[in-house]
N, C-alpha and C positions, 0 to 999 in steps of 0.2 A: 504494500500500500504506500503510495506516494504519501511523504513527510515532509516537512521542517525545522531545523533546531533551533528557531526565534519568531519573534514574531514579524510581520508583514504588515505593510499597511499606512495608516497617520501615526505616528509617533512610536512607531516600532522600530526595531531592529537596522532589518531591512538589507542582509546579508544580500552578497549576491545570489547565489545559491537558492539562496531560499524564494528572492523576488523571481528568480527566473522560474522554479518552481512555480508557483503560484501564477505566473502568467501563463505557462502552458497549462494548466489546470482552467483558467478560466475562458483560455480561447480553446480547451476541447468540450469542454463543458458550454447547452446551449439555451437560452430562456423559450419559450414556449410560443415564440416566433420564429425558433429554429435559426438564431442569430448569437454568435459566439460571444460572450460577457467582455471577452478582451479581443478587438479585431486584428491588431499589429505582432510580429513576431515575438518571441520570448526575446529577452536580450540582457536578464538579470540587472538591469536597472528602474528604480522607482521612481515612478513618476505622476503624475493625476490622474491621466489616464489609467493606472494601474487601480488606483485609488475606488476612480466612479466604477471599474467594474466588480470590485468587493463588493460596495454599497448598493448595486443592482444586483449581486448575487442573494445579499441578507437579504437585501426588500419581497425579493422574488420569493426566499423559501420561510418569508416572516419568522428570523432570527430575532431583527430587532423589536425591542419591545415600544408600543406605543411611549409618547412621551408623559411625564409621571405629572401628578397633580402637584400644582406648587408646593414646595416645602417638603414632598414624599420621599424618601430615600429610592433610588434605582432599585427595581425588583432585584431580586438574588438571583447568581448566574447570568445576569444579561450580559450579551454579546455587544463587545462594545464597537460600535457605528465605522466602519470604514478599516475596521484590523484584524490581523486572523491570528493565533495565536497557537500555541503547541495543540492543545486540547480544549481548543474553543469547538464549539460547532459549528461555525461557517467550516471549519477543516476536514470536520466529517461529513460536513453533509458536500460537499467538493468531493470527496474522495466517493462518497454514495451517489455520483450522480456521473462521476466519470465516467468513459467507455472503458469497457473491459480491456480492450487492447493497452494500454495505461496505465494498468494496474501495477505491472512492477517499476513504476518510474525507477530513476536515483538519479543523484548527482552528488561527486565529490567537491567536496570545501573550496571553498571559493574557486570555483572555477563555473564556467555558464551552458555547457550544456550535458542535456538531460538523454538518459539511456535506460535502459530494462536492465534491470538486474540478471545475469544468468544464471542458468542452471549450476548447483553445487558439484552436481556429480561431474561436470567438465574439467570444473578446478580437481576434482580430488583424482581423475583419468591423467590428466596434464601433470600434477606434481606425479605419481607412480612410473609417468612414462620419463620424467627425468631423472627419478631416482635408480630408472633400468637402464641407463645409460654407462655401463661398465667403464669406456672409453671416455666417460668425463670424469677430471679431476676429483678426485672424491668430496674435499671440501669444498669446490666450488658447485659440484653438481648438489651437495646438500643446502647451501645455501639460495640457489636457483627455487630449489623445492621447496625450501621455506617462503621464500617472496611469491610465490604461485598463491600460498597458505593464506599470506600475508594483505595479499591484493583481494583476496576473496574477501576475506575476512572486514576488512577493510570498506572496500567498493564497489561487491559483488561482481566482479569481473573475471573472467578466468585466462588468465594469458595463458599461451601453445606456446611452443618453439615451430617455426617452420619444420618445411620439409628438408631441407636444404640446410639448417640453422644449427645443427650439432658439431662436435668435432670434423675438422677436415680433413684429409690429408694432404702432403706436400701438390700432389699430383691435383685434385679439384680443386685447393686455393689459386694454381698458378691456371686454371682454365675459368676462373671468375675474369671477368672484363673489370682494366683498370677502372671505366668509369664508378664498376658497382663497388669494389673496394681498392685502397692505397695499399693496401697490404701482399707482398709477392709471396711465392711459395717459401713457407718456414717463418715469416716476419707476424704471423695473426695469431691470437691468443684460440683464436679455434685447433690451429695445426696441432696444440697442443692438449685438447678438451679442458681450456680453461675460457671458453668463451659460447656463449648461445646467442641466436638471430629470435627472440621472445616477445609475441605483440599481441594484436588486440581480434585475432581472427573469430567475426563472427558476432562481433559486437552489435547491438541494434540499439541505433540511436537518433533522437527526434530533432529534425530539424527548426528552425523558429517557427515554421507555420504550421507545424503538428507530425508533417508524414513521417514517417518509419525508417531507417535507411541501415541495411543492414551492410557492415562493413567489412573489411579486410585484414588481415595482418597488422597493414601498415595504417590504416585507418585513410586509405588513397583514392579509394573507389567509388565513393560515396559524395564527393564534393565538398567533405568537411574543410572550413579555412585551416590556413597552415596554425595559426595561433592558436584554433581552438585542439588542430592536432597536439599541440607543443605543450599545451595542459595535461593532455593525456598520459603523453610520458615524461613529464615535471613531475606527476602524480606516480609514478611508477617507478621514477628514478630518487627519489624522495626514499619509498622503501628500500628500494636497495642497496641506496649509500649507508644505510642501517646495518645491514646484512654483510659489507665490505665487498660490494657490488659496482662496477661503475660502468659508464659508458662510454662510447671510445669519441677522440677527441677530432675522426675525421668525419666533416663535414658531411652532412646529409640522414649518413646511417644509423638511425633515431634505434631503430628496432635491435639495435645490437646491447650485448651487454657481455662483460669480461669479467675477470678475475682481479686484474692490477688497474692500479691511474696510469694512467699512459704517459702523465707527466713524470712518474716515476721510474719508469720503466725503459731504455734503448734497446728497442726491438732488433735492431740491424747488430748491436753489440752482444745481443745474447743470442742470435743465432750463427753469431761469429764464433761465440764460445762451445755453442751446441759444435759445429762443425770442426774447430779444432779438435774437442773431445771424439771425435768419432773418424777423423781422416783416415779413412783406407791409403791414401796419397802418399802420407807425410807431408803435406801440406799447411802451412798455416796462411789463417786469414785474419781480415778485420775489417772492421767498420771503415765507410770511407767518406769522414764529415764532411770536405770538402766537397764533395760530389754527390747531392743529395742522390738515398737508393742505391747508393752502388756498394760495391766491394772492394778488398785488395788481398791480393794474395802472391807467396813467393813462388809458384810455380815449383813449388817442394825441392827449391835449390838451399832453402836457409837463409837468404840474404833479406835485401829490401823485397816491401812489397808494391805490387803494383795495379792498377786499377782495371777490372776484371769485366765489369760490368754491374747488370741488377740481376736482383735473384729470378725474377720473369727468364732476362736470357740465358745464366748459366745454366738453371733447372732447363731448358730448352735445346740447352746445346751449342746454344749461340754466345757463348761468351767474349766480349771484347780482348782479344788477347792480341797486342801488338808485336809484331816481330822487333820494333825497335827496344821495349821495354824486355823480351824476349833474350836478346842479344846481352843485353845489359845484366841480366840475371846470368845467363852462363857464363860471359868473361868472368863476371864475381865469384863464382863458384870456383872458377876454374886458377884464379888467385890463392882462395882459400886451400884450395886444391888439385895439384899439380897432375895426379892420377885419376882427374877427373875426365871420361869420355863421351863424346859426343854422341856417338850415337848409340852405345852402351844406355844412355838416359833415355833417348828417344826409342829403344828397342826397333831398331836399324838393322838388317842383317846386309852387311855389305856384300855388293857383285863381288866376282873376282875381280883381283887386279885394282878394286874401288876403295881407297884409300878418303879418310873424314878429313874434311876441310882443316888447315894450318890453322890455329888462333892465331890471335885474338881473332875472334868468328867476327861476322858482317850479315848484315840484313840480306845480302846474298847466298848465306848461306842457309839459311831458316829457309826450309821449304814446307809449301803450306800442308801437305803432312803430317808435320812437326807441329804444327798447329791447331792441327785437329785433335792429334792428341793429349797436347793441354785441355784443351776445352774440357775432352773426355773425361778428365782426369777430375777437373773443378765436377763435372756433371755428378760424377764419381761420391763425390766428396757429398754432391747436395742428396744425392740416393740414401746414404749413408745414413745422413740429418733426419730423414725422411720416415727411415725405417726404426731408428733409434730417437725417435720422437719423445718419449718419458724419460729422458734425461735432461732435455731443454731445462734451464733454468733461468731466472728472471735476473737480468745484470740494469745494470744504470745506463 
């Protein structure tokens, strides 16, 4: 049954919430000219308008009490002229006169628009199905399961996780399009099941003129404005900063929710770390600040590193691997170490008679080959990261 937790009206309250309540209540509700008490949208603001239609709702269902004889005290219980109140009876007899479709209004605290409450058993199917989620983090899949709890409990709502919105692996995050995430294969708190895509699928919520509009995940489908979407998950995100819950800090993707602050957190630095821990190669890498997304790596010579590409191309195969920077890593080696051979590294089986190029080597001498196998080598390294995923751990 549609509510209020103040009163509405002349000298009330007059929360938003609650006014925007009361105006759809009065424009579904209709006087016996089959003309709705309030003609204008909901829009949780009070105003006269709001007002004359209280005063023609009482008048209509003779709430109020004729006016008293001078000097007589107001009858007991009268309903006072133009306000509605927790448990007055202009709020019952509103709620007695509503259409059935209406009957499970809500709305969350301050914010202005109005939805049907859902079913409980959705909330309690959605938390069980994250808590069967083996491949999620355990503490973060329990704290998901709580905020599902949480949100019910709360604002009758029952968040899902997509279809698509549980852990990833290397291989599905790098076949998501940059536009839909910033995050390359190994850089997203999903690759790791510390992340879920968690929204509002199925939601039905009334528009200012009363219709119905049952919604989406993303709350997209329906024509709700962006601001009134941005309430929805203020309201949502609100719980699970509670829970140590947050959202990620790249623009757009409202419906996601992780494990860490992202301001805390160097994604490109801990999967620099996941990968050094797990080089098939011998290879080291690292983050590569001045180049946003990209990497650097020694091309498993030991020395300097150099800049490889983003994890999009090396997971792909295509990684940026220059023969200049190339060169430069094998004369270094080759300093360090005088017994170092060329094509011994590149697993080279020389023709007869084919004798490896004199050092200091030259960009003539890198044949693209030799380059392919680097790349392999980096791809190598990301398979690695891929497979050995629950070792990731969260660096600065």
């Amino acid at each position: 049954m549609p509510d209020i937790k103040d009163t509405v009206g002349d000298g009330g309250t007059n929360a938003v919430h609650d006014v925007a309540m009361v105006q759809m209540m009065l424009r579904a509700v209709k006087n016996a000219q089959n003309v709705p008490y309030f003609s204008a949208d909901y829009t949780g603001a009070y105003t006269d308008a709001v007002k004359t239609a209280i005063i023609a709702f009482q008048t209509d269902k003779k709430l109020l009490p004729p006016p008293p004889a001078v000097g007589a005290p107001p009858p007991a219980n009268a309903e006072t002229k133009g306000l509605i109140a927790l448990s007055s009876q202009t709020l019952a007899k509103l709620n007695q006169a509503l259409p059935a479709k209406y009957a499970a209004a809500t709305i969350i605290a301050d914010t202005k628009t109005i939805y049907l409450a859902m079913d409980a058993s959705a909330a309690t199917a959605s938390a069980n199905a994250i808590g069967a989620k083996a491949d999620l983090d355990a503490g973060f899949r329990g704290n998901v399961a709580s905020l599902v709890n949480q949100v019910f409990q709360q604002q009758k709502i029952a968040l899902t996780v997509t279809g698509d919105g549980w852990r990833r692996t290397f291989a599905q995050q790098a076949a998501l399009s940059p536009a839909v995430t910033g995050a390359g294969p190994g850089e997203s708190n999903h690759n790791y099941g510390k992340a879920v895509d968690i929204g509002f699928n199925h939601l039905n919520w009334i528009r200012g003129n009363g219709d119905i509009v049952k919604d989406n995940f993303w709350l997209s489908a329906g024509g709700m404005p962006a601001t009134k979407q941005q309430a929805f998950w203020d309201a949502r995100n609100n719980l699970a900063n509670g829970l140590g819950i947050f959202p990620t800090h790249f623009g757009g993707d409202l419906i996601h929710l992780q494990a860490y602050d992202d301001a805390h957190v160097g994604y490109a630095n801990s999967l620099a770390g996941l990968l050094n821990s797990v080089t098939v190669k011998n290879m080291k890498w690292q983050a590569a600040p001045a180049h946003p997304n990209k990497y650097k790596n020694d091309f498993g010579l030991g020395g300097a590193k150099f800049v490889v590409g983003t994890a999009r191309e090396i997971w792909a195969g295509t990684a940026q691997v220059k023969k200049a920077d190339l060169v430069t890593a094998l004369n270094a080696k080759l300093v360090k170490d005088n017994t170092f051979k060329l094509f011994t590294f590149f697993g080279v089986t020389p023709a007869p008679n084919q004798t490896p190029p004199v050092p200091p080597w030259k960009e003539a001498d890198i044949k693209d080959t030799y380059l392919v196998k680097i790349k392999g080598d980096l791809q190598a390294d990301f398979a690695a990261a891929g497979t050995n995923w629950p070792s990731w751990k969260p660096l600065p």
